[in-house]
C-alpha positions as CSV (number, residue, x, y, z in Angstrom):
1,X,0.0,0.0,0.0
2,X,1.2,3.8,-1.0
3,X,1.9,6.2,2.3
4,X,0.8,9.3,2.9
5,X,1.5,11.1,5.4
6,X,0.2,14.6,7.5
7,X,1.9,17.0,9.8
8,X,5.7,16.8,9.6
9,X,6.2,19.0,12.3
10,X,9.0,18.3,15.2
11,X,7.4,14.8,15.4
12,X,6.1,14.2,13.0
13,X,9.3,14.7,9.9
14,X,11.3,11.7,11.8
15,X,8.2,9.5,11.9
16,X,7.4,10.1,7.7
17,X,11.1,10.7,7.1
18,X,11.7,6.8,8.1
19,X,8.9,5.4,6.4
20,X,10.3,7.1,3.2
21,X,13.8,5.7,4.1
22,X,11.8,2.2,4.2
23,X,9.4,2.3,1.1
24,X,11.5,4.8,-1.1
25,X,8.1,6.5,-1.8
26,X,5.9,9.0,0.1
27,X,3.1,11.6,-0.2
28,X,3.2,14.5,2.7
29,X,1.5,17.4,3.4
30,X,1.9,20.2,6.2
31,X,0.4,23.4,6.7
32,X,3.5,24.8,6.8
33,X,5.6,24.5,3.3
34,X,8.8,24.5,4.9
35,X,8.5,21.6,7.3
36,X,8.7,19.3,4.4
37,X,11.4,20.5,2.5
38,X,13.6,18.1,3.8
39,X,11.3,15.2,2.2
40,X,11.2,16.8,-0.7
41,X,14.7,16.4,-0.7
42,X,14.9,12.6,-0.4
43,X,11.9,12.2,-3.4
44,X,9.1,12.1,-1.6
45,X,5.3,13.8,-3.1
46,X,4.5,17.5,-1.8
47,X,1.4,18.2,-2.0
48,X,-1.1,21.0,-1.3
49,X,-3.9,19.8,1.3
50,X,-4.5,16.9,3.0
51,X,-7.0,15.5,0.4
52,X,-4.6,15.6,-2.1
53,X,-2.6,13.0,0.3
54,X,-5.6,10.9,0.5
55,X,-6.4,11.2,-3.2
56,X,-2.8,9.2,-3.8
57,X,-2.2,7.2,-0.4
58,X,-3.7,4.0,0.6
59,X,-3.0,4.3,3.7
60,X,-2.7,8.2,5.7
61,X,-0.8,8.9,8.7
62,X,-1.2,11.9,10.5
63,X,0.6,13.5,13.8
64,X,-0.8,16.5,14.3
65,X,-0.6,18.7,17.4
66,X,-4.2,19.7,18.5
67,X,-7.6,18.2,19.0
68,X,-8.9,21.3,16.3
69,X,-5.7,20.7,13.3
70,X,-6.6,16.8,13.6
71,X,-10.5,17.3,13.5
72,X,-9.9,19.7,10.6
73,X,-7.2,17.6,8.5
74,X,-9.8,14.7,8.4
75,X,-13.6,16.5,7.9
76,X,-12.5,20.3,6.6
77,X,-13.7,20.8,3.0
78,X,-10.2,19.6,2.2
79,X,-10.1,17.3,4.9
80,X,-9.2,13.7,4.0
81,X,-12.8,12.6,4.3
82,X,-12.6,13.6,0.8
83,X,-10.2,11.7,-0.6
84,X,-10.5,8.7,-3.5
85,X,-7.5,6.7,-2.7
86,X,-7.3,5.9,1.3
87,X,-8.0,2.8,2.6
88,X,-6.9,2.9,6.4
89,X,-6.5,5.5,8.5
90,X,-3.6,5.8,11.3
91,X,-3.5,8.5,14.2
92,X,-0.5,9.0,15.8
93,X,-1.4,11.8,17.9
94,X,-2.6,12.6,21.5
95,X,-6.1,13.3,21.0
96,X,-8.3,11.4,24.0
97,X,-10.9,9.0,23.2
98,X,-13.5,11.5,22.5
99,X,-12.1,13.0,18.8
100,X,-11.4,9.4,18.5
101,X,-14.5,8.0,18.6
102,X,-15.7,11.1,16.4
103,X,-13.4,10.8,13.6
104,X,-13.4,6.8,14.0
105,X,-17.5,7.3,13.2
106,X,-16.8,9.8,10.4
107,X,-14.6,7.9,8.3
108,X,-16.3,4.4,9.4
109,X,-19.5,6.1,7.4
110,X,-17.1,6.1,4.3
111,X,-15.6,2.5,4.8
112,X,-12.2,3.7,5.9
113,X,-11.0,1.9,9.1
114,X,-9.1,3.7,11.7
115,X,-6.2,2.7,13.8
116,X,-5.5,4.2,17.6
117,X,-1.6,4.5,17.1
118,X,-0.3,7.3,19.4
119,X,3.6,7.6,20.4
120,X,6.1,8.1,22.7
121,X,9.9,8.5,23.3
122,X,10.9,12.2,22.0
123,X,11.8,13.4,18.5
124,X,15.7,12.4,19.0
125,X,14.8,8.4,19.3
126,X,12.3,9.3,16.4
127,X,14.2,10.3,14.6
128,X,16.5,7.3,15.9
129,X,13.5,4.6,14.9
130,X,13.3,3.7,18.7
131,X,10.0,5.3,20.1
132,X,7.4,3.2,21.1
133,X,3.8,2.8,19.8
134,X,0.7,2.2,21.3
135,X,-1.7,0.7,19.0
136,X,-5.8,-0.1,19.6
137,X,-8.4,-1.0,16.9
138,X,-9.3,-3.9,14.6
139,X,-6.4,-6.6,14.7
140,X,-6.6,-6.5,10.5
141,X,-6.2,-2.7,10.4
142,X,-3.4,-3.1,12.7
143,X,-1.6,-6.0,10.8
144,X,-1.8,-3.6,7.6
145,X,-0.6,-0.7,9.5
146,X,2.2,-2.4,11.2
147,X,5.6,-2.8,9.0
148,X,5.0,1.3,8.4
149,X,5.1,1.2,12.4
150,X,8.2,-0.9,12.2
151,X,10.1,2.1,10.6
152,X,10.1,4.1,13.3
153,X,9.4,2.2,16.1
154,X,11.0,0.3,18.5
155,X,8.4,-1.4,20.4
156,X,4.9,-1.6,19.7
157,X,2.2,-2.6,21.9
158,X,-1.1,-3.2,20.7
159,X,-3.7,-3.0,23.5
160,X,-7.1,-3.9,22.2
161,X,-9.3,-4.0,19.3
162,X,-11.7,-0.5,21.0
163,X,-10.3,2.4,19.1
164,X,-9.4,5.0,22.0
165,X,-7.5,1.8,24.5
166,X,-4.5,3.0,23.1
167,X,-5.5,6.9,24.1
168,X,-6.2,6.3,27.6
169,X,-2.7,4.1,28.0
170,X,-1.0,7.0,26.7
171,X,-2.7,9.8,29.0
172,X,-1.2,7.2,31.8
173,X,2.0,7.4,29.9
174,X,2.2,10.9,29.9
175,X,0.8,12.2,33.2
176,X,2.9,10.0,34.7
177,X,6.1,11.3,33.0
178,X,4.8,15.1,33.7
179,X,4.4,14.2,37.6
180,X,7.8,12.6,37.9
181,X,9.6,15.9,36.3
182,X,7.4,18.0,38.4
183,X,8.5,16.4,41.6
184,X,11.6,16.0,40.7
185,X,12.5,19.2,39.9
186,X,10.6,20.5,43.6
187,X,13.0,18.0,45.1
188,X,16.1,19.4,44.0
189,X,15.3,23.0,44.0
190,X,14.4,22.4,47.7
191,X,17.8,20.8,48.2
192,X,19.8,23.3,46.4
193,X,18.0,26.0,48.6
194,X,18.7,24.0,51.7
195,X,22.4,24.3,50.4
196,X,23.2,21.0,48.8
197,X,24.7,20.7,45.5
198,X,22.0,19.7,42.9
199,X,24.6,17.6,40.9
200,X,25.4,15.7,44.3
201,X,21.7,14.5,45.0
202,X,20.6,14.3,41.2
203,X,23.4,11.3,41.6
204,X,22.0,9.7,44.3
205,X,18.6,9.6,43.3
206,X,19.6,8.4,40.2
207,X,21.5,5.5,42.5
208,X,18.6,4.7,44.7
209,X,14.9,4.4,44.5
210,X,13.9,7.8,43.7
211,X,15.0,7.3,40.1
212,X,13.1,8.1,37.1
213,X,13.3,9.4,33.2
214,X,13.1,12.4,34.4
215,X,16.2,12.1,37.1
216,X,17.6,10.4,34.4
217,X,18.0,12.6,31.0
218,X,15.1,15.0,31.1
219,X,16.7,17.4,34.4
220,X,20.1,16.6,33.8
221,X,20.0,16.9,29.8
222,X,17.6,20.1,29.2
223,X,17.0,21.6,32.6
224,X,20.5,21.8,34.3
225,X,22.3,23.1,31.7
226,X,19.1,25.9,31.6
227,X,19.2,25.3,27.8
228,X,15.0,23.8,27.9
229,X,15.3,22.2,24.8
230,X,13.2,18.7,25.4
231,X,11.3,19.7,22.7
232,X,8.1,19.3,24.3
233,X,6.3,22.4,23.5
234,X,4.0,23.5,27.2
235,X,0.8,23.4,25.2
236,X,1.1,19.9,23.7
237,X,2.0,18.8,26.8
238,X,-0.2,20.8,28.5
239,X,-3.1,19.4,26.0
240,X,-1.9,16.4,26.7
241,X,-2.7,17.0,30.9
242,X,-6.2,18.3,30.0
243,X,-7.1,15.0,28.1
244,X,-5.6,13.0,31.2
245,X,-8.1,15.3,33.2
246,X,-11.3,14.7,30.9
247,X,-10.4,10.9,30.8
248,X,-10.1,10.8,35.0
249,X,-13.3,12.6,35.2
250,X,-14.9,10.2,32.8
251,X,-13.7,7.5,34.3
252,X,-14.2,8.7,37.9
253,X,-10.9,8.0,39.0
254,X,-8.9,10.4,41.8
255,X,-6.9,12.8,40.7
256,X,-4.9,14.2,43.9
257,X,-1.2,13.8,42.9
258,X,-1.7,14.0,38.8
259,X,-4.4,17.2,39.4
260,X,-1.4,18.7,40.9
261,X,1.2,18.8,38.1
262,X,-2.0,19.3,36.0
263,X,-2.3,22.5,37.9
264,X,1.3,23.5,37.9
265,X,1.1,23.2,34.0
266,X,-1.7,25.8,34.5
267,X,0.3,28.0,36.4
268,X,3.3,27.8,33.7
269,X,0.4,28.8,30.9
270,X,-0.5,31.5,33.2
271,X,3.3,32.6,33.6
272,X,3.2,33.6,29.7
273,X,5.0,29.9,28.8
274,X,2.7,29.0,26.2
275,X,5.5,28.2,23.5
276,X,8.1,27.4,26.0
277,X,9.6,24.0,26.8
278,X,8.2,21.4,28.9
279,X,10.9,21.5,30.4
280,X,10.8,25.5,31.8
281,X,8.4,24.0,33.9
282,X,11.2,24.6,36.8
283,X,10.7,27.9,36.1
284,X,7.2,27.6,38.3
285,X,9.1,25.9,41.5
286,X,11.3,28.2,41.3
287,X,9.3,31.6,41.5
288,X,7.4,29.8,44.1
289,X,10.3,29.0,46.2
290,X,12.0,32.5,45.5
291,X,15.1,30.8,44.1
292,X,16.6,29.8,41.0
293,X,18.0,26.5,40.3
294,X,21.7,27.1,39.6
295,X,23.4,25.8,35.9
296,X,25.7,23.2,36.9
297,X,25.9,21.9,33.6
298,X,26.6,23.3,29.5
């Protein structure tokens, strides 16, 4: 089957510039002209609007980075609703089981299948081929879908045949990675306040139980050096909270620890840190606590 794929932004040019690099062919599209320049480079179809992708693509992947830009790349009046060619359907965003179901009911009324596929692991081991997928939907539209998976994926794990599974596991995912920066970046502000070197306890944490992704390459890598370049744009990851929050609600599940790192992702929207870094998050602790955390790294 022919690939297209839609929104070759940060994320997203990795994940279509592998499956090029595996099928030697590829039709892209992205709002923005210049973010797939570097496809065009390496052969692969430009085109105008995301029903020309679905016009010549059997099967369409998109990545895009709000609930709005995905509903509109799949029903606008040049949405790929439209298009004569596509077969399947793969989402590899964060959109929460709602615009699932939505677009899964849309498309279904055409006879195009969709598959749940959101990611996880950062653009570096995208662009690497080692994030991980999470997968949910009919086992035959995953089977189709899968060797353009293998391109840029390490692992993949599919989770059920309900489209939206494989939303709620990555919510999980996700809140849980926010929380453990959060606290971790409280812990060692309030030890470098209380006069201990940050480099010293980041060590033993990272020796003893305390130990994380986050203790382990997302402070000392981005947030040490004061460089906050994860890039993890605060409102995807910020959307990415709110869905957590709508699917806890839903679900009628507590939210005490999560609803707090959900709030201080408020707080750094609030602080005018919109198009920041995730990873300037600190920068909330730290006008809190009346003290900055000190660069101890470059």
């Amino acid at each position: 089957m022919k690939a297209g794929f839609i929104g070759t932004g940060s994320m997203g040019l990795p994940l279509a510039a592998n499956i090029l690099k595996q099928e030697n062919a590829l039709v892209a599209y992205d709002i923005n002209p210049e973010a797939t320049k570097s496809l065009a480079e390496k052969q692969a179809r430009i085109v105008d609007s995301p029903v020309a992708v679905a016009d010549e693509s059997d099967i369409v992947f998109a990545c895009m980075p709000s609930i709005d830009s995905f509903h509109a790349v799949v029903t606008a009046e040049d949405g790929i609703i439209h298009g004569k060619q596509m077969k399947t359907f793969v989402n590899l965003g964060t959109m929460g089981t709602e615009a699932l179901a939505e677009i899964e009911a849309t498309l279904g009324e055409k006879g195009v299948p969709t598959l749940d596929s959101p990611i996880t692991g950062g653009v570096q081991r995208a662009w690497e081929g080692d994030i991980t997928v999470i997968s949910s939907g009919p086992k035959e539209v995953f089977s189709q879908a899968e060797p353009y998976l293998k391109s840029f994926a390490r692992d993949i794990h599919y989770v059920g045949e309900k489209v939206g599974q494989a939303q709620i596991t990555k919510v999980c995912n996700n809140i849980m990675s926010f929380t453990n920066l959060v606290v971790g970046l409280e812990a060692l502000t309030m030890a470098a306040k209380g006069g201990v070197d940050p480099e010293k306890v980041l060590a033993v944490i990272n020796s003893g139980s305390g130990q994380n992704s986050a203790t382990l390459s997302k402070i000392p890598n981005f947030v040490m050096n004061r460089k906050f370049n994860m890039e993890a744009p605060m409102y995807i990851t910020a959307k990415d909270a709110m869905l957590w929050r709508m699917e806890a609600e839903r679900l009628e599940v507590p939210q005490n620890v999560a609803g707090a790192t959900y709030h201080t992702m408020q707080q750094a929207l609030a602080m005018g840190l919109r198009e920041g870094d995730m990873s300037e998050i600190v920068k909330v602790i730290e006008r809190a606590a009346d003290f900055e955390l000190p660069k101890t790294r470059d």
